[in-house]
C-alpha positions, 0 to 999 in steps of 0.5 A: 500500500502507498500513501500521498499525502498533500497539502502542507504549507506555510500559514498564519497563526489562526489560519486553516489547511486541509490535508488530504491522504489517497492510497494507491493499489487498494480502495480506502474503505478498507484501511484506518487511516492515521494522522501523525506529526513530528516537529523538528527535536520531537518524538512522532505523536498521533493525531487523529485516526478514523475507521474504515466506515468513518463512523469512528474518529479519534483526537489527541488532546492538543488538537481535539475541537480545532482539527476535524478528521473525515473521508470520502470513500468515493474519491478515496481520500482521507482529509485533516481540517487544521483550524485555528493554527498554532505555533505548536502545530508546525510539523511534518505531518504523515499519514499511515494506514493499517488494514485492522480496526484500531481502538481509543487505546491503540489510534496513537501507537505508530507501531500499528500502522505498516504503512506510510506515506512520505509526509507534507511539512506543515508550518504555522508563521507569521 
């Protein structure tokens, strides 16, 4: 499985991007797709996650109320609404993927996803 994601830029504090993610070889319905970040001196955490059906989606607590994972079956892609930017959100984001149902104890834990797609860099500046 391979992933693009896409989207990364350069924006204002208090400003918004949208990242999508798309696989290719295989139709996303089938995959849980995670969001994770790594800024530059830090450890890689999650961000989101959502299953398969969408019907479950999972925030960590920095960006929860401010970021809004979703997906679009039809065109098989993933996106990741970032509003209300921060300094603190500046960060090469990735998107993985894994074709097994990932509970609230286990979204975050990179070691459940096999697959990865290259990263978009994300920088929130004035």
């Amino acid at each position: 499985v391979q992933l693009q994601a896409s989207g990364g830029g350069l924006v204002q504090p208090g400003g918004s991007l949208r990242l999508s993610c798309a696989p290719s070889g295989i139709a996303i319905n089938y995959l849980t797709i995670g969001w994770f970040r790594q800024a530059p001196g830090k450890e890689r955490e999650g961000v989101s996650c959502i299953s398969p059906s969408g019907g479950s989606t999972y925030y960590a607590a920095s960006v929860k109320d401010r970021f809004t994972v979703s997906r679009d079956n039809a065109k098989n892609v993933v996106y990741l609404q970032m509003n209300s930017l921060v300094s603190e959100d500046t960060a090469v984001y990735y998107c993985a993927t894994t074709r097994s149902f990932l509970h609230g104890t286990d979204w975050d834990n990179s070691r459940k996803y096999p697959y990865w797609g290259q990263g978009t860099l994300v920088t929130v500046s004035s």
